[in-house]
C-alpha positions as CSV (number, residue, x, y, z in Angstrom):
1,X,0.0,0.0,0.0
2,X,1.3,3.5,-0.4
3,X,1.1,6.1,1.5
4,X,-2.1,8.2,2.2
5,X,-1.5,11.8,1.8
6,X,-4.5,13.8,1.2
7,X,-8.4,13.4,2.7
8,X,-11.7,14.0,1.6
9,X,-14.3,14.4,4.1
10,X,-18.2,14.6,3.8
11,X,-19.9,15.9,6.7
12,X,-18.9,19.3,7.9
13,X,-20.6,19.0,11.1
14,X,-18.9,18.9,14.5
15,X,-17.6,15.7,14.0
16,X,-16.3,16.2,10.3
17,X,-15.0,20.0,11.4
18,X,-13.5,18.3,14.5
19,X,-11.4,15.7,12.4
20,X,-10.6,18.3,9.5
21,X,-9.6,20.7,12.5
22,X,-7.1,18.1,13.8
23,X,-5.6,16.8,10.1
24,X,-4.8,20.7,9.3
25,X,-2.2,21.0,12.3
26,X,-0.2,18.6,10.0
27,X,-1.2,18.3,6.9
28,X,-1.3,21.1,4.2
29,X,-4.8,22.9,4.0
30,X,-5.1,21.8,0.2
31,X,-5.0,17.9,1.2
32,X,-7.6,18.3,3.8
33,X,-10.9,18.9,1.7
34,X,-14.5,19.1,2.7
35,X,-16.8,17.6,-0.3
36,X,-20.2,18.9,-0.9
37,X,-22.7,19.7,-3.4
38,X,-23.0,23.1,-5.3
39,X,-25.7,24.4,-2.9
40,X,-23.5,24.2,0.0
41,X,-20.7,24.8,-1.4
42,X,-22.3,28.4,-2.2
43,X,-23.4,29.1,0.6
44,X,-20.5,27.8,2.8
45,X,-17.0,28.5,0.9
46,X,-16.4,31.8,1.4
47,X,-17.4,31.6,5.4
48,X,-14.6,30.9,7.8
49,X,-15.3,28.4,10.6
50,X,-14.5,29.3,14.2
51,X,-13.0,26.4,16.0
52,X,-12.7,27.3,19.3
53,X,-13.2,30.9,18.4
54,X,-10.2,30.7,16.1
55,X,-11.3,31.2,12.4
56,X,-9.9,28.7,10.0
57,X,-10.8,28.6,6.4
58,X,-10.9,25.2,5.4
59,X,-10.7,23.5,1.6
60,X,-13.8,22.7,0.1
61,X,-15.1,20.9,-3.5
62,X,-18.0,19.8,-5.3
63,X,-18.4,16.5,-7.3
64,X,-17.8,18.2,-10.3
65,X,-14.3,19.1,-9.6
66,X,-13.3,16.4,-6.6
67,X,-10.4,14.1,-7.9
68,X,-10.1,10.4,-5.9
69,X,-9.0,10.9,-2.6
70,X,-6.4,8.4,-0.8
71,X,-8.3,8.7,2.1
72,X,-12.0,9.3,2.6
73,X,-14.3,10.3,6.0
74,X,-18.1,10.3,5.8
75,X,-19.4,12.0,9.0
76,X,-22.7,12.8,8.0
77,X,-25.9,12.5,10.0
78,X,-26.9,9.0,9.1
79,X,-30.3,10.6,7.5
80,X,-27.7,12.3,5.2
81,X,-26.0,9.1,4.0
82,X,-28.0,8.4,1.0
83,X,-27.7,11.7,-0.3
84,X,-24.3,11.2,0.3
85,X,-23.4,8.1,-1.8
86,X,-24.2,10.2,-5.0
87,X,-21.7,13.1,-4.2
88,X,-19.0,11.0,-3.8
89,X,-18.8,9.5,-6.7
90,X,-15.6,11.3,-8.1
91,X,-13.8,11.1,-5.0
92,X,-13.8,7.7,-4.7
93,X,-10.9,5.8,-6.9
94,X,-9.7,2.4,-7.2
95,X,-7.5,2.8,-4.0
96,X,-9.5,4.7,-2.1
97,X,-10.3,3.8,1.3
98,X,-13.5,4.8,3.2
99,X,-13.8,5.3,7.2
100,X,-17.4,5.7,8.3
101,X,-18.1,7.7,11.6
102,X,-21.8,8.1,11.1
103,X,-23.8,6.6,14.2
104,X,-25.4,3.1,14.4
105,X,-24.7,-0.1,13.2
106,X,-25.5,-0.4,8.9
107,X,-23.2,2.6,7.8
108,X,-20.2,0.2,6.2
109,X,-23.3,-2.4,4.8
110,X,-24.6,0.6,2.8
111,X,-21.0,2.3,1.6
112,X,-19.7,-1.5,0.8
113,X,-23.0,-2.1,-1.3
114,X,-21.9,0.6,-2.8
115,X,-18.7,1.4,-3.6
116,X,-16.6,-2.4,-2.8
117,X,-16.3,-3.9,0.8
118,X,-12.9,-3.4,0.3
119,X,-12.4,0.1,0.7
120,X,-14.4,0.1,3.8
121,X,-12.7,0.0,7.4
122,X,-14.8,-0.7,10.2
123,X,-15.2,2.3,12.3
124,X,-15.9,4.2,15.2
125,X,-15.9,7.7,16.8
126,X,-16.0,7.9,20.5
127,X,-14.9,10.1,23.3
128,X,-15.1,13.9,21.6
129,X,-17.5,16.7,23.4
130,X,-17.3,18.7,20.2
131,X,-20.5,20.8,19.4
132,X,-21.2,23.0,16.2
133,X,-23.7,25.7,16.1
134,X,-24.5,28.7,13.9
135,X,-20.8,28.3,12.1
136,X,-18.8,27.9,15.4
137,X,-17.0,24.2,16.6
138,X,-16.4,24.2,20.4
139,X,-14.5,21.3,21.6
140,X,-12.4,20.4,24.6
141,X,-11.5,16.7,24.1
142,X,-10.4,15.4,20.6
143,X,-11.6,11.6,21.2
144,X,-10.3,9.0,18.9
145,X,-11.5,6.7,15.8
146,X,-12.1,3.2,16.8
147,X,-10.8,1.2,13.6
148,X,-10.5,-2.2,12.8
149,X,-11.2,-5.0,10.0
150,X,-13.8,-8.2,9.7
151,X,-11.3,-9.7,7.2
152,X,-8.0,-10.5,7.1
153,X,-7.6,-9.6,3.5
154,X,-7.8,-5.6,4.3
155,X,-4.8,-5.8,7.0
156,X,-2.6,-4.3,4.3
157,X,-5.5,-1.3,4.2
158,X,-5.8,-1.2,8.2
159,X,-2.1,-0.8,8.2
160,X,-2.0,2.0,5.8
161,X,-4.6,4.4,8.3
162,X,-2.7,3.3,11.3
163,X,0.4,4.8,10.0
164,X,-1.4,7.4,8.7
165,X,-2.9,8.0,12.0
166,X,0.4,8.4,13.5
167,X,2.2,10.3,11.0
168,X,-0.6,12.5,11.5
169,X,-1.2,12.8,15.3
170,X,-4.6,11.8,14.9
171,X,-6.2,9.9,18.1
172,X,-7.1,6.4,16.9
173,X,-7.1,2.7,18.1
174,X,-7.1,-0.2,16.5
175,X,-9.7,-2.7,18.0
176,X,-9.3,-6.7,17.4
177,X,-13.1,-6.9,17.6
178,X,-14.3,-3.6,16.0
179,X,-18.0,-5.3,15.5
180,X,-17.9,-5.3,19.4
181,X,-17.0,-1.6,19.9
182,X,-19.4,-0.6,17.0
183,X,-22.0,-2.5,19.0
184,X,-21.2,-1.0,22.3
185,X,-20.9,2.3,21.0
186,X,-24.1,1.9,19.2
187,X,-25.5,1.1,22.7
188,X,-24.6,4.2,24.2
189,X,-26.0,6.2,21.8
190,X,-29.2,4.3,22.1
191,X,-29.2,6.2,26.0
192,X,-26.8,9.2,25.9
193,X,-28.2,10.8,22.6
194,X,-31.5,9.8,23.1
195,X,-31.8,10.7,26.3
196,X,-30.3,14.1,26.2
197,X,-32.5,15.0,23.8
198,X,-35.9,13.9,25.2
199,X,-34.5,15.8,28.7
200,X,-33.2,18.4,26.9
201,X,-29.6,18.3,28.9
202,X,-25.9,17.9,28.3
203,X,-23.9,15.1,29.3
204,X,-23.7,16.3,33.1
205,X,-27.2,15.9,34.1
206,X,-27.7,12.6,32.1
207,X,-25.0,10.9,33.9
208,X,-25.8,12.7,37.5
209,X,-26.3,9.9,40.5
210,X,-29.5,9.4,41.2
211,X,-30.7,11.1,38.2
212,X,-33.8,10.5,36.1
213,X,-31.9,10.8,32.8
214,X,-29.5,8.5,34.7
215,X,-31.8,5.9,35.0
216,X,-33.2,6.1,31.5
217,X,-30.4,6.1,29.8
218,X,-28.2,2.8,31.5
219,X,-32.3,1.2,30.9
220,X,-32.3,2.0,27.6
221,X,-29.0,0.7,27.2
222,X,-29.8,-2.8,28.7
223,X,-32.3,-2.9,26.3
224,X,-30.1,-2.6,23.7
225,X,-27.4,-5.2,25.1
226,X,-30.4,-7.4,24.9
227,X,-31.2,-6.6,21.5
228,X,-27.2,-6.9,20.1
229,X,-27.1,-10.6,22.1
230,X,-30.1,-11.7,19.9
231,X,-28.1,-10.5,16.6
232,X,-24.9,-12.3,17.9
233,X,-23.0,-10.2,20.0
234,X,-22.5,-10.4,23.4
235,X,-21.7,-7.1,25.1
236,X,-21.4,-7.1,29.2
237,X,-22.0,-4.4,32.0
238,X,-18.5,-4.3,32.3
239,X,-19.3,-2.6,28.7
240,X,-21.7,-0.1,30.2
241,X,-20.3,1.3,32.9
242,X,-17.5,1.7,31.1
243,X,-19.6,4.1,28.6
244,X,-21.3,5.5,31.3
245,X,-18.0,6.7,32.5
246,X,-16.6,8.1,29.7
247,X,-19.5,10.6,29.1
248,X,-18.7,11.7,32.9
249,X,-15.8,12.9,31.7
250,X,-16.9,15.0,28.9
251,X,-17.7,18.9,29.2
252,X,-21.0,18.3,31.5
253,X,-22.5,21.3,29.3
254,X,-21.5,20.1,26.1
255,X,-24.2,17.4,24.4
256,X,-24.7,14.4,21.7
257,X,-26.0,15.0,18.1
258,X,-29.4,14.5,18.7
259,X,-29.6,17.4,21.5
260,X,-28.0,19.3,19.5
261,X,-30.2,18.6,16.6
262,X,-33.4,19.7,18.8
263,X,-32.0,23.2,19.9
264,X,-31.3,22.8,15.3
265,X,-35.2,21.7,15.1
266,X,-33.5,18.9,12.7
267,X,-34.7,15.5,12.1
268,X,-32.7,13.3,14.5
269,X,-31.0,9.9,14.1
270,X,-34.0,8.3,15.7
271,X,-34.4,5.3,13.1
272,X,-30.9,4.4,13.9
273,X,-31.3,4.2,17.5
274,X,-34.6,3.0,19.3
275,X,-35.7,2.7,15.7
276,X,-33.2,0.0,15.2
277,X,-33.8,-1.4,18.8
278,X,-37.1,-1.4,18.0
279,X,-37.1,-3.8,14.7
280,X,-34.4,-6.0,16.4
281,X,-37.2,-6.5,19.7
282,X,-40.0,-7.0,16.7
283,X,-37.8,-9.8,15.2
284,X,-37.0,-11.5,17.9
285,X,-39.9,-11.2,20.4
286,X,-38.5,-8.9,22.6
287,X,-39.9,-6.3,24.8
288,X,-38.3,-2.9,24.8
289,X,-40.7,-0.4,26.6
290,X,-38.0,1.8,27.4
291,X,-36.9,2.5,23.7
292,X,-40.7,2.3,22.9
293,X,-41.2,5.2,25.1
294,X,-37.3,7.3,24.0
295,X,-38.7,6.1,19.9
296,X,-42.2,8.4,20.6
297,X,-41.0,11.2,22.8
298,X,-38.1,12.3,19.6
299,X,-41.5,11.9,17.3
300,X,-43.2,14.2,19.1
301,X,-40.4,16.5,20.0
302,X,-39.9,16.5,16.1
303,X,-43.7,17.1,15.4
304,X,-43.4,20.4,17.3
305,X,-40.5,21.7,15.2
């Protein structure tokens, strides 16, 4: 494999300014790029981003003009994913590879249907208390990106973004079971985001002792332990609590996407959450009342909008 020198991402929400953010203290501005279809690209181009009240002017493309890219991040909302396959279309060569940080648990499925299951690395963002409103990323911890492979055949590939990783000082980890991170990260966000957004609060008051976001969230969670053990994979409390942890240590003010997208009024990654819980209970004769009850709450919140 050669080296990988120069990104695309697609996304350029907290997430996808967070990583772009970090690249750039490396990498030259012109090989960290921000894809994105004419509309946006109009309206955003000429706009500086203030990252931690910094302004930084990042790269940006459209399809028309995008060239393959060595390395490529989607970090869409996962309601954006579709829309997302068509615009990168150009960027996407023979060698590219493809990380997916979008929440949930189908995101590589639907890029490896796609565009070849080998470009795709199995991924994972966890850890990072970014936030972007109104133009402005406010972070304090940089997190990392889970990574790993479900076939020994891309080892060659998983090498190639390790090293990357590290020529670039980007956080990362290499997991030996990445289907078991993606499914305990998947059941944090079933409680965390879901949570925060139904009680309208940041990560402090959601894990508080004693607390009723608290006790909704590590229940919603046990449901969806549940629900991954009937699909095959067997996450433990020693998984939870370890989750429940980390959000502890995040800003207690910051907050997940899906607050984030109510204070937005945006459609929220639901579907991929309780909404997935959901069909997994249906298919296997499970009850989930606590994801029931999350599922309806974000439906009405979003009803109001």
């Amino acid at each position: 494999m050669k080296n990988l020198n120069n990104v695309t991402l697609i996304g350029m929400g907290a997430l996808g300014t967070l990583f772009a953010t970090i690249l750039r203290e490396t990498l030259p501005p012109e090989s960290v790029t921000f894809l994105m279809d004419p509309e946006r690209y109009e309206k955003y181009h000429d706009r500086p981003v203030l990252v931690n009240g910094t302004p930084v002017r990042f790269n940006m493309t459209t399809p028309d003009h995008a060239k393959p890219a060595d390395l490529v991040i989607v970090s869409t909302k996962a309601t954006g994913l579709l829309e997302a396959l068509d615009t990168l279309g150009t960027s996407v060569g023979p060698d590219t590879i493809i990380l997916s940080a979008i929440n949930g648990v189908t995101s590589e499925e639907i890029l490896a249907e796609r565009f070849g299951r080998e470009k795709v690395i199995h991924t994972v963002a966890q850890g990072m208390d970014a936030a972007f409103f109104s133009g402005k990323l406010t972070y304090r911890i940089k997190g990392c990106l889970c990574i790993g492979i479900t076939d020994p055949s891309m080892q060659a590939k998983l090498d190639a973004v390790a090293s990357f990783f590290e020529r670039t000082h980007f956080p990362y980890r290499v997991e030996d079971d990445i289907l078991h991170r993606i499914w305990s990260k998947f059941m944090l966000n079933v409680g965390i985001n879901q949570v925060c957004m139904v009680c309208g609060t940041g990560y402090g008051e959601a894990t508080r002792p004693g607390s009723f976001g608290l006790m909704l969230m590590v229940s919603a969670m046990r449901e969806a332990k549940i629900a991954a053990l009937a699909e095959g994979i067997t996450l433990t409390e020693e998984d939870l609590t370890g989750y429940v942890e980390l959000m502890r240590s995040l800003t207690p003010d910051s907050m997940p996407s899906m607050a984030q997208d109510r204070i937005r009024k945006k459609p929220s990654e639901v579907e991929i959450f309780s909404g997935t819980v959901r069909a997994i209970a249906a298919k296997h004769g499970l009850l989930v009342p606590v994801n029931d009850y999350l599922y309806n709450k974000v439906k009405e919140i979003e009803a109001a909008y």
